[in-house]
mmCIF file of the N, C-alpha and C atoms, coordinates in Angstrom:
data_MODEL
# 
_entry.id   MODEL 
# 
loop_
_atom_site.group_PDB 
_atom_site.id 
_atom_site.type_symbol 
_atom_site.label_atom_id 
_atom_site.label_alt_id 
_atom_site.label_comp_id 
_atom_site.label_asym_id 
_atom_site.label_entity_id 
_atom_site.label_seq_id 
_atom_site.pdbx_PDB_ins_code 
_atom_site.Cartn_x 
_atom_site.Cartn_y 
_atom_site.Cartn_z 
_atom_site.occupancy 
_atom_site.B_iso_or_equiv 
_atom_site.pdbx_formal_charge 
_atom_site.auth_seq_id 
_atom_site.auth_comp_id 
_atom_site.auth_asym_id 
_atom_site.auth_atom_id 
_atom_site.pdbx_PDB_model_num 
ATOM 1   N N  . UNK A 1 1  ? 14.894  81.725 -41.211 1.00 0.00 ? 1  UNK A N  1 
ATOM 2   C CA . UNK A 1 1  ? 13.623  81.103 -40.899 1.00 0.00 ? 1  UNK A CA 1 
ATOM 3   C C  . UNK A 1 1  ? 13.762  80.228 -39.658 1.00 0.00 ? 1  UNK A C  1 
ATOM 4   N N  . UNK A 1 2  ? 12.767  80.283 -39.041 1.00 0.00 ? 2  UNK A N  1 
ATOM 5   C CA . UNK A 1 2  ? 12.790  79.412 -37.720 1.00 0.00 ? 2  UNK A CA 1 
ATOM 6   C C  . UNK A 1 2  ? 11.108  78.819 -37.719 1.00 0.00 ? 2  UNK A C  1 
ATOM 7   N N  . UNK A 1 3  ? 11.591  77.597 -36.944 1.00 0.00 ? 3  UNK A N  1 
ATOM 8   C CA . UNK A 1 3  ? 10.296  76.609 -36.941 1.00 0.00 ? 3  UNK A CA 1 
ATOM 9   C C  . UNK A 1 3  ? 9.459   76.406 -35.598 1.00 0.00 ? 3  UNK A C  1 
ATOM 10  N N  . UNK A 1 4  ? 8.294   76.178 -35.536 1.00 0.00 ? 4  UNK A N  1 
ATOM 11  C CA . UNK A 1 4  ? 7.682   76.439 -34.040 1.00 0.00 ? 4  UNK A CA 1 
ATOM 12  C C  . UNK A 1 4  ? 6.679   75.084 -34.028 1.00 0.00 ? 4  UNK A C  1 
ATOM 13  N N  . UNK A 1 5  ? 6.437   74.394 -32.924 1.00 0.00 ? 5  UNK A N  1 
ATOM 14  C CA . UNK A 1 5  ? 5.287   73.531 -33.113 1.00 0.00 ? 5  UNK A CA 1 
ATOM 15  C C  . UNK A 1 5  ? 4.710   73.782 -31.984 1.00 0.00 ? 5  UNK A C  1 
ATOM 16  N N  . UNK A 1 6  ? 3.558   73.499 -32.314 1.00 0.00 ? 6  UNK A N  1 
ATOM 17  C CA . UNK A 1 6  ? 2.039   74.346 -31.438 1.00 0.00 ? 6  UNK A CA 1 
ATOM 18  C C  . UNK A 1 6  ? 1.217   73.052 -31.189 1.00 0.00 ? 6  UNK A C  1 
ATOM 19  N N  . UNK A 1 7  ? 0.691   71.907 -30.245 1.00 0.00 ? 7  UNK A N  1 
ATOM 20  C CA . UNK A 1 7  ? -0.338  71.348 -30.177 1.00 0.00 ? 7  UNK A CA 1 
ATOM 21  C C  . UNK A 1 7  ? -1.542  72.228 -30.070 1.00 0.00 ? 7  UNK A C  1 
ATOM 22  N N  . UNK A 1 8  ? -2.317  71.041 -30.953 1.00 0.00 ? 8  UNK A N  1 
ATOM 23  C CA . UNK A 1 8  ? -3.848  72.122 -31.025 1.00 0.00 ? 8  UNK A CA 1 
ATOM 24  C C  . UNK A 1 8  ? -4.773  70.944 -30.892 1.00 0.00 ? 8  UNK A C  1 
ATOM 25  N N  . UNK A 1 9  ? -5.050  70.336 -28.864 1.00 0.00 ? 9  UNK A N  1 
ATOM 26  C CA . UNK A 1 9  ? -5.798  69.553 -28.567 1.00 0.00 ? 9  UNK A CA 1 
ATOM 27  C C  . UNK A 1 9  ? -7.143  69.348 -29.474 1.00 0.00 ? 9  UNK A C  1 
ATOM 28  N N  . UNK A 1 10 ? -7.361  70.400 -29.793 1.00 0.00 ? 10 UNK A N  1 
ATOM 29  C CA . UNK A 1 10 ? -9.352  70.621 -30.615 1.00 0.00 ? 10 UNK A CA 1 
ATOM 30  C C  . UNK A 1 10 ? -9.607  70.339 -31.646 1.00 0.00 ? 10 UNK A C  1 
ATOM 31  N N  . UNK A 1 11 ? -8.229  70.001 -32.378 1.00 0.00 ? 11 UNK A N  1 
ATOM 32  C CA . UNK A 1 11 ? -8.336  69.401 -33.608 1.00 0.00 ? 11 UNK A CA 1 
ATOM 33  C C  . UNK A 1 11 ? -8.727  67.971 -33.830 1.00 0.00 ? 11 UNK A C  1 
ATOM 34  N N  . UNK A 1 12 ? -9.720  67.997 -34.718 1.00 0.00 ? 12 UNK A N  1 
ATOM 35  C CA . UNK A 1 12 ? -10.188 66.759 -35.094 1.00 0.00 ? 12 UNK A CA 1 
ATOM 36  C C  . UNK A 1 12 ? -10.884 66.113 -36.184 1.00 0.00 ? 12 UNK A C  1 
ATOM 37  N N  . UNK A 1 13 ? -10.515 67.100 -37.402 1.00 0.00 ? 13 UNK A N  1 
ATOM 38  C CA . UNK A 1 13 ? -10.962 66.447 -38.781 1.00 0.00 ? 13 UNK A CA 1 
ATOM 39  C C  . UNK A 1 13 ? -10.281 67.122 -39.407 1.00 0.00 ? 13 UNK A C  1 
ATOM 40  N N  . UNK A 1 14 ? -10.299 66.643 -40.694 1.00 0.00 ? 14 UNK A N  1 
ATOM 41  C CA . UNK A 1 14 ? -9.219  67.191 -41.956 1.00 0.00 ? 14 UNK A CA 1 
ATOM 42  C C  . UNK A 1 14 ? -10.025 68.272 -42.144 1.00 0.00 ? 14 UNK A C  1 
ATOM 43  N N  . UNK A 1 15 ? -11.136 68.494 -42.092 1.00 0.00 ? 15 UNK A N  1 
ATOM 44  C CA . UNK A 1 15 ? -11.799 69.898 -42.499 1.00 0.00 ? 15 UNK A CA 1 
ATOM 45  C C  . UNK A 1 15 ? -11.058 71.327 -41.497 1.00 0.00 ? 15 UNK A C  1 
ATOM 46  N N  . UNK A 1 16 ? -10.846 70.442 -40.793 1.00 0.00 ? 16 UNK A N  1 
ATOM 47  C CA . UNK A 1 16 ? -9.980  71.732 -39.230 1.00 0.00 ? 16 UNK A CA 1 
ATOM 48  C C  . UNK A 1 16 ? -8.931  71.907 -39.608 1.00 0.00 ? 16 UNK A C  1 
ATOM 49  N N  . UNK A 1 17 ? -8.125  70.217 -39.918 1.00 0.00 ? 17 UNK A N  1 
ATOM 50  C CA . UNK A 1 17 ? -6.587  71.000 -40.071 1.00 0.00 ? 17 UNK A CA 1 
ATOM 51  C C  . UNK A 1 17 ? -6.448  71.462 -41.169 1.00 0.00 ? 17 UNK A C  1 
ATOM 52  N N  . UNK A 1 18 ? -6.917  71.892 -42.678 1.00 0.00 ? 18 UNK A N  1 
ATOM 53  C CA . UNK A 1 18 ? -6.802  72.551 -43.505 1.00 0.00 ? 18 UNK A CA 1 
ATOM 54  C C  . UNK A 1 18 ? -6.931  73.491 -43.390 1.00 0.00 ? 18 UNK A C  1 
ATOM 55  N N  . UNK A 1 19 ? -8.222  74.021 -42.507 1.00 0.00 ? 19 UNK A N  1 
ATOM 56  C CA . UNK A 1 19 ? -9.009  75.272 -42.294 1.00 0.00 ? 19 UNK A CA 1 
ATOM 57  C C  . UNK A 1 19 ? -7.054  75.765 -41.116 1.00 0.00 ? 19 UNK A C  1 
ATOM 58  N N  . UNK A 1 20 ? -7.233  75.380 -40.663 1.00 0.00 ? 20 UNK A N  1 
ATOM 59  C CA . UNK A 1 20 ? -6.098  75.810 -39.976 1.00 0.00 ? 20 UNK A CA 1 
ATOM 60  C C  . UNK A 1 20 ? -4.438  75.855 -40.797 1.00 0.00 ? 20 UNK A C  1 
ATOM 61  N N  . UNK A 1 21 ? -4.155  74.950 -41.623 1.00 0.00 ? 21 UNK A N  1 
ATOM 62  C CA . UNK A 1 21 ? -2.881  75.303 -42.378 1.00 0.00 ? 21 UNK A CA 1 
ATOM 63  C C  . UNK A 1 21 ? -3.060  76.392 -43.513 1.00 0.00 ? 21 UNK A C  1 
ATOM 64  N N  . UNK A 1 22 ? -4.006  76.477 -43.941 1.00 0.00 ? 22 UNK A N  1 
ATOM 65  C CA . UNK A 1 22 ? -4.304  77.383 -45.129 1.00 0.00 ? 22 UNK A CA 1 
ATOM 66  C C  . UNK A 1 22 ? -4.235  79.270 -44.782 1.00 0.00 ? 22 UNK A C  1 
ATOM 67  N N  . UNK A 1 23 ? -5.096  79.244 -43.124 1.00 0.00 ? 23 UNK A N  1 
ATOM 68  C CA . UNK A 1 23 ? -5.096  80.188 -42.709 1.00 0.00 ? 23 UNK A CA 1 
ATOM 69  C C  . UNK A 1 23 ? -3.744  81.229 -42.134 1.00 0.00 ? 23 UNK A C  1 
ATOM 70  N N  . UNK A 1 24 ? -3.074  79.856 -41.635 1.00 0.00 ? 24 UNK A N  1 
ATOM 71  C CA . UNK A 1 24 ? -1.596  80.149 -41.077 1.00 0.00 ? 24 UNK A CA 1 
ATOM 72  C C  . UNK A 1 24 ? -0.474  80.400 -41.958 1.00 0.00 ? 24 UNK A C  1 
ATOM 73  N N  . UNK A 1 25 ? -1.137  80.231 -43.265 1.00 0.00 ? 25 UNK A N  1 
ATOM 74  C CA . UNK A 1 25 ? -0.106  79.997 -44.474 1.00 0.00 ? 25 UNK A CA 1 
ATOM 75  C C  . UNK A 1 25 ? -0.079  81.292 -44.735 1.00 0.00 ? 25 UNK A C  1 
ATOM 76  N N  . UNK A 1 26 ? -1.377  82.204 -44.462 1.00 0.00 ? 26 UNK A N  1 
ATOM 77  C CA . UNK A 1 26 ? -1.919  83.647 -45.352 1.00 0.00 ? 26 UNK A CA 1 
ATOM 78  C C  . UNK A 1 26 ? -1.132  84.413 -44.071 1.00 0.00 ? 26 UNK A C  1 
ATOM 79  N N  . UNK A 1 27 ? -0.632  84.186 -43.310 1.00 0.00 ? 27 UNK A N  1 
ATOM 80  C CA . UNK A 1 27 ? -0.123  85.788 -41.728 1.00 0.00 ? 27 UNK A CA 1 
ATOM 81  C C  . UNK A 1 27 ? 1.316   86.128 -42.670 1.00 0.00 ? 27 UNK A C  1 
ATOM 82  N N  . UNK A 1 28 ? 1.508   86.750 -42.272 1.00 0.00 ? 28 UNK A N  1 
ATOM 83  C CA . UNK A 1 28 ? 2.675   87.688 -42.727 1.00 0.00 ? 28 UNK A CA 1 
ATOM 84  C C  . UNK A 1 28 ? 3.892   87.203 -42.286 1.00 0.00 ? 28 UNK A C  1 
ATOM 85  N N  . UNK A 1 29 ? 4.603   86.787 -42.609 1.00 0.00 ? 29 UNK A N  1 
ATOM 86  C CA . UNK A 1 29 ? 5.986   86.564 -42.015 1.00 0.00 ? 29 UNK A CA 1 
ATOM 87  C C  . UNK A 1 29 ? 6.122   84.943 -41.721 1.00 0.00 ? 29 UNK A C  1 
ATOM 88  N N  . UNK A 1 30 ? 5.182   83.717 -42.273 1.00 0.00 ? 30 UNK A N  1 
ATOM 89  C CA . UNK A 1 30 ? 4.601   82.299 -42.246 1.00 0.00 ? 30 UNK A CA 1 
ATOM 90  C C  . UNK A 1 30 ? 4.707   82.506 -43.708 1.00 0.00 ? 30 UNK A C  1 
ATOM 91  N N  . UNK A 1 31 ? 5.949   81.317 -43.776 1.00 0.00 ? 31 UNK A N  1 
ATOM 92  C CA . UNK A 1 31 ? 6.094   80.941 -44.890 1.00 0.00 ? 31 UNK A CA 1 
ATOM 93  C C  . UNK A 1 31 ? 5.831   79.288 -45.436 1.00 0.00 ? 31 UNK A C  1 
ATOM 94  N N  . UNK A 1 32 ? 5.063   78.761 -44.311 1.00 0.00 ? 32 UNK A N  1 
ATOM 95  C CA . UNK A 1 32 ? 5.144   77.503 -44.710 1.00 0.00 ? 32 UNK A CA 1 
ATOM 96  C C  . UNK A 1 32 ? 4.412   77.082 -43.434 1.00 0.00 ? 32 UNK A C  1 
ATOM 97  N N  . UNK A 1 33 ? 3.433   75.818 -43.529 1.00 0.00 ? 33 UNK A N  1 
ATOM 98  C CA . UNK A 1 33 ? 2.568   75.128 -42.123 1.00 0.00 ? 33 UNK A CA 1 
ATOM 99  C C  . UNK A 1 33 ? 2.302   73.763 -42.707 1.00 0.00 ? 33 UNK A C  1 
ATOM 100 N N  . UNK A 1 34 ? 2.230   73.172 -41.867 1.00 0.00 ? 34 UNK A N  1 
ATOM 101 C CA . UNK A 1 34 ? 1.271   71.721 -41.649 1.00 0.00 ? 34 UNK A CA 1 
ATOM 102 C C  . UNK A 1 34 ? 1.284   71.001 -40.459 1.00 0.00 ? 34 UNK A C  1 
ATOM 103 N N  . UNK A 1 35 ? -0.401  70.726 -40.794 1.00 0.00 ? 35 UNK A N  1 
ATOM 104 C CA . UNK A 1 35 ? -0.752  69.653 -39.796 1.00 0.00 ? 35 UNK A CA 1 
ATOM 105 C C  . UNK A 1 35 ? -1.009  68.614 -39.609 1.00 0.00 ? 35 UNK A C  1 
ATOM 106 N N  . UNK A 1 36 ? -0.135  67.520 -38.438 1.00 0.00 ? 36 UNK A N  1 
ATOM 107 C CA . UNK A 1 36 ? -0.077  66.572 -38.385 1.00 0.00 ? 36 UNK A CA 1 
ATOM 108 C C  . UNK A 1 36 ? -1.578  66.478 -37.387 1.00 0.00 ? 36 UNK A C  1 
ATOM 109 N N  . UNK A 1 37 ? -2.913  65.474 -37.998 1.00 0.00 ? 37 UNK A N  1 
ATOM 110 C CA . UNK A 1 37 ? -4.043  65.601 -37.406 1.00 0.00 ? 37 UNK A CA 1 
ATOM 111 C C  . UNK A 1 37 ? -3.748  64.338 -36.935 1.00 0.00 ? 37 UNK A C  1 
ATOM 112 N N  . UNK A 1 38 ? -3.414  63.579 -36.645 1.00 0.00 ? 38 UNK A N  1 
ATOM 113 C CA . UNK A 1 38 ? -2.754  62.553 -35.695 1.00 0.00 ? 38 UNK A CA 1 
ATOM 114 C C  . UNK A 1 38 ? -2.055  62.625 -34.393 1.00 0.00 ? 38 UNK A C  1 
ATOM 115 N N  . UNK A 1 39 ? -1.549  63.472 -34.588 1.00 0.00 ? 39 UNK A N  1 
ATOM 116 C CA . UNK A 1 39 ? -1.129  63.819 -32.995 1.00 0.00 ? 39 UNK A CA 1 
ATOM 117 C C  . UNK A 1 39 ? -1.463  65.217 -32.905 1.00 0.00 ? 39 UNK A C  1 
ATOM 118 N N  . UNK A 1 40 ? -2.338  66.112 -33.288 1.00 0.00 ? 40 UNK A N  1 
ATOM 119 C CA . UNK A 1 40 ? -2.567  67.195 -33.190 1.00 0.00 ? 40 UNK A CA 1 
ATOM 120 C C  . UNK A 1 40 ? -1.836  68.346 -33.347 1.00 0.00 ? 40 UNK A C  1 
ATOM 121 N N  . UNK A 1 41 ? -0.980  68.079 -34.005 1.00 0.00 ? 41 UNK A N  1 
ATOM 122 C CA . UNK A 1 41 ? 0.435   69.367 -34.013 1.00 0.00 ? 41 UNK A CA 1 
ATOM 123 C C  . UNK A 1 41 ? 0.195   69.704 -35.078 1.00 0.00 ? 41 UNK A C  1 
ATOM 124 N N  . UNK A 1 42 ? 0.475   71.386 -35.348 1.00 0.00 ? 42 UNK A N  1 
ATOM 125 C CA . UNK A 1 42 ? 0.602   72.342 -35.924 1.00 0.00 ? 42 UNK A CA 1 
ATOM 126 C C  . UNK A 1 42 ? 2.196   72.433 -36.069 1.00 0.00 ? 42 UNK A C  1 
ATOM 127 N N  . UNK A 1 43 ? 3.413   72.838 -37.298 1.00 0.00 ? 43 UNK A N  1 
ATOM 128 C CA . UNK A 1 43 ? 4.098   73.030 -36.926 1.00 0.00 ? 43 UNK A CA 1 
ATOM 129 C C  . UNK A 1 43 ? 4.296   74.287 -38.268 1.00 0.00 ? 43 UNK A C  1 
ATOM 130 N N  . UNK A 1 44 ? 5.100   75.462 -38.058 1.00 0.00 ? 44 UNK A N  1 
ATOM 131 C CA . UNK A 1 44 ? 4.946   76.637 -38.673 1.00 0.00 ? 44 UNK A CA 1 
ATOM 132 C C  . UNK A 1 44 ? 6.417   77.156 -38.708 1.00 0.00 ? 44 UNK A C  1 
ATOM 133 N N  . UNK A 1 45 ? 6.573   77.442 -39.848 1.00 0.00 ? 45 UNK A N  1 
ATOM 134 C CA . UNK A 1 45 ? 8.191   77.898 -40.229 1.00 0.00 ? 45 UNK A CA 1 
ATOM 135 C C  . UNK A 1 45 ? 7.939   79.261 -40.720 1.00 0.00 ? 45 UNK A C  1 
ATOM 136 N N  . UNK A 1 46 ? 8.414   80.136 -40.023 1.00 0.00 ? 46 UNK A N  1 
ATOM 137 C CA . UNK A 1 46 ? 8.388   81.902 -40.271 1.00 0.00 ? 46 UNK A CA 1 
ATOM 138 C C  . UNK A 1 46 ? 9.827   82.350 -39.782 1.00 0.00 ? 46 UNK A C  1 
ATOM 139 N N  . UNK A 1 47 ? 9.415   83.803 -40.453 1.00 0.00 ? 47 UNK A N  1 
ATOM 140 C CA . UNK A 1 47 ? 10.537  84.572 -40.166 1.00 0.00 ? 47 UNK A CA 1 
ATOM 141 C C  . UNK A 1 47 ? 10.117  85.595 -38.932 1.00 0.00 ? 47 UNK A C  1 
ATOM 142 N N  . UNK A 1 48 ? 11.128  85.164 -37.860 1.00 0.00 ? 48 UNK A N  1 
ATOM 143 C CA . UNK A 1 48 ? 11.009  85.409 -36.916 1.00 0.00 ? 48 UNK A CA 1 
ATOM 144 C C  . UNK A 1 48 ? 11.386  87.267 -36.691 1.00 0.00 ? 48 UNK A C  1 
ATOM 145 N N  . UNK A 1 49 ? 11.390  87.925 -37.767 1.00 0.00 ? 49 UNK A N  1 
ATOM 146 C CA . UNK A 1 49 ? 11.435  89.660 -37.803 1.00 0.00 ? 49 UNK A CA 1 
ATOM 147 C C  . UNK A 1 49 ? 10.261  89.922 -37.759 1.00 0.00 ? 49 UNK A C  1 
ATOM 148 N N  . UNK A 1 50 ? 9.681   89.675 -38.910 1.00 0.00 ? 50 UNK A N  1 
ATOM 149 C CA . UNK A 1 50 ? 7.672   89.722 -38.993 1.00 0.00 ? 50 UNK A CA 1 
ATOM 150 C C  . UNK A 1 50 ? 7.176   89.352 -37.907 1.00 0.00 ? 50 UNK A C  1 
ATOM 151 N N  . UNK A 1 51 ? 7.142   88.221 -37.218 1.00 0.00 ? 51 UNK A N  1 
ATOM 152 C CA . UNK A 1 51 ? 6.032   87.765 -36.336 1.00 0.00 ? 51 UNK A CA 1 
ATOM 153 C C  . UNK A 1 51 ? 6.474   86.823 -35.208 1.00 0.00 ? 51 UNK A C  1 
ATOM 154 N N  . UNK A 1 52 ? 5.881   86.719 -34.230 1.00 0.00 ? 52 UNK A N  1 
ATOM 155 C CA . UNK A 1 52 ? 6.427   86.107 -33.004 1.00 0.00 ? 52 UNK A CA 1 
ATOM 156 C C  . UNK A 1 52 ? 5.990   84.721 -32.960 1.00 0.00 ? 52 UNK A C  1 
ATOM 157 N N  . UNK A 1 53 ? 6.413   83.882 -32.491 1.00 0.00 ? 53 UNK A N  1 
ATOM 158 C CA . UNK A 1 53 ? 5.649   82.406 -32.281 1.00 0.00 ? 53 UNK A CA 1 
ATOM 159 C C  . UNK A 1 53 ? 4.153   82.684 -31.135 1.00 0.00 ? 53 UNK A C  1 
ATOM 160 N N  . UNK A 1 54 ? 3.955   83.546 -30.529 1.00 0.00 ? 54 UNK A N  1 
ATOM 161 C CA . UNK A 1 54 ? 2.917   84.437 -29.277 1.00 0.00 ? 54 UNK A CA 1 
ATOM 162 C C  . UNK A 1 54 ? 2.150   84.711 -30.410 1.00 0.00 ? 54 UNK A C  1 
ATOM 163 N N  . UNK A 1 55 ? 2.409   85.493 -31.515 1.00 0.00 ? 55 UNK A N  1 
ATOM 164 C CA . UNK A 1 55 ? 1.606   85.814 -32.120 1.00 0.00 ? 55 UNK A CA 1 
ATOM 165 C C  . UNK A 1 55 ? 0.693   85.258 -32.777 1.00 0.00 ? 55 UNK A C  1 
ATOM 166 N N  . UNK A 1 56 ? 1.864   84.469 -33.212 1.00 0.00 ? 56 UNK A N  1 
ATOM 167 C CA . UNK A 1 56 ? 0.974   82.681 -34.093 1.00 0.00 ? 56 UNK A CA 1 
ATOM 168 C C  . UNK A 1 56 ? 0.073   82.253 -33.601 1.00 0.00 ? 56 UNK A C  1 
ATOM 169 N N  . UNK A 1 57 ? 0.439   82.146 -32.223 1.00 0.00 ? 57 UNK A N  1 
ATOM 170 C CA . UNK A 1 57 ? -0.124  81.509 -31.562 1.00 0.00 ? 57 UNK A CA 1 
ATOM 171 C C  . UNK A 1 57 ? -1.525  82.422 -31.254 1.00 0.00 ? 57 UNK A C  1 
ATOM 172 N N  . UNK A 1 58 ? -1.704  83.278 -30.715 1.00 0.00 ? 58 UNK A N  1 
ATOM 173 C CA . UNK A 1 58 ? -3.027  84.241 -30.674 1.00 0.00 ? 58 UNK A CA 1 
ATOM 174 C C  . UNK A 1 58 ? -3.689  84.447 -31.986 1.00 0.00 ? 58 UNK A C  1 
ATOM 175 N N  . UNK A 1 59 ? -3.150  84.302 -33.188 1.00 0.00 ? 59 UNK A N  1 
ATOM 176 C CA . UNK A 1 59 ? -4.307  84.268 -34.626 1.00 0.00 ? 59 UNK A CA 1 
ATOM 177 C C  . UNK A 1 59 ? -5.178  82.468 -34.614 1.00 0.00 ? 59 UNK A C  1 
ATOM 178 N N  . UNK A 1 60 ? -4.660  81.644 -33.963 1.00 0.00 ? 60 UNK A N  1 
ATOM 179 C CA . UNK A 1 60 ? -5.391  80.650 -34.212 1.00 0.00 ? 60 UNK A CA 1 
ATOM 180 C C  . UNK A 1 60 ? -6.396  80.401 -33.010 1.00 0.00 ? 60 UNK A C  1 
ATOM 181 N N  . UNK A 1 61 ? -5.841  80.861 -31.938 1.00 0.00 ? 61 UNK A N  1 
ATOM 182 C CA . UNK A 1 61 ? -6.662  81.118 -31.131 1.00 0.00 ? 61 UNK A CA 1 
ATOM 183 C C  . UNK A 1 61 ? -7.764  82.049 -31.306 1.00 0.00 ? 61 UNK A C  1 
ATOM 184 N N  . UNK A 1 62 ? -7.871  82.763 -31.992 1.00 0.00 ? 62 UNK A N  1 
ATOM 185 C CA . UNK A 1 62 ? -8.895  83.872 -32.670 1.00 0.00 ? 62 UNK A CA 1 
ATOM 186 C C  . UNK A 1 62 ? -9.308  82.945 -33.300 1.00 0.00 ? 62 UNK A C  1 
ATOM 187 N N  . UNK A 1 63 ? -8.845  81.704 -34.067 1.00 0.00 ? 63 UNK A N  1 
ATOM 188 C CA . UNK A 1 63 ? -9.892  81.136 -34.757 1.00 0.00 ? 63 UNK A CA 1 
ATOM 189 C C  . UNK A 1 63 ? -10.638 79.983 -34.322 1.00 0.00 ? 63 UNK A C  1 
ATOM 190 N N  . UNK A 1 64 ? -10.547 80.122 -32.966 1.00 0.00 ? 64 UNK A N  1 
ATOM 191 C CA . UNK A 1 64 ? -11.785 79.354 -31.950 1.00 0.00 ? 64 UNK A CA 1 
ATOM 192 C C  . UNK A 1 64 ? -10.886 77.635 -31.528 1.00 0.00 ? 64 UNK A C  1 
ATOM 193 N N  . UNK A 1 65 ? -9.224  78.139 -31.617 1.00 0.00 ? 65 UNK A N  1 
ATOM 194 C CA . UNK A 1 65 ? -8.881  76.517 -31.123 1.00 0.00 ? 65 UNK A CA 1 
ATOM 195 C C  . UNK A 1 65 ? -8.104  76.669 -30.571 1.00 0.00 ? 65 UNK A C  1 
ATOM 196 N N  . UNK A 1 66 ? -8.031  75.468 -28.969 1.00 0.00 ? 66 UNK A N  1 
ATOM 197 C CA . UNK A 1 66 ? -7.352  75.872 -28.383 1.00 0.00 ? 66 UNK A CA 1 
ATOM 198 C C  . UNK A 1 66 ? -5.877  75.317 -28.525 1.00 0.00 ? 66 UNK A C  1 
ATOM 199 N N  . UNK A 1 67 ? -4.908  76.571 -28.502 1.00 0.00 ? 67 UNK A N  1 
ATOM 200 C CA . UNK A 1 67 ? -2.992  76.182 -28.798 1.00 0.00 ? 67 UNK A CA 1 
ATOM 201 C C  . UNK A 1 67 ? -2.206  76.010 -27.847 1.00 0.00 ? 67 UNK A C  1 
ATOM 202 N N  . UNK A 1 68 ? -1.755  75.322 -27.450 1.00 0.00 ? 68 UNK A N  1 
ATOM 203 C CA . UNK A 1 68 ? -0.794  74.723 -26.592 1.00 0.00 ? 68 UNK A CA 1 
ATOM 204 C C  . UNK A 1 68 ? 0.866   74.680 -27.055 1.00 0.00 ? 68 UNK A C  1 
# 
């Protein structure tokens, strides 16, 4: 398992960062997320065979926020 952290400037209520850890929790190969809505970080522990940190990164961006 390997760990990735993603700022996600657009975040700004607990309704977002749930909507966002819950979603990241369901991808394939993400075995684990949370967000720190205080400093805006996303940070995501997957297995890096399944899925790319690029990839991660383009499903949340599909979900209308921008990842850094």
């Amino acid at each position: 398992m390997e760990t990735v952290a993603f700022n996600v400037p657009t975040l700004s209520c607990g309704a977002c960062s749930d909507k966002i850890q819950e979603n990241v929790k369901g991808i394939k190969g993400v075995t684990n997320s949370s967000v720190d809505l205080k400093s805006q970080q996303l940070k995501v522990e997957y297995n890096p065979s399944d899925i790319s940190p690029e990839e991660i990164k383009n499903h949340i961006s599909k979900m209308g926020y921008e990842v850094l």
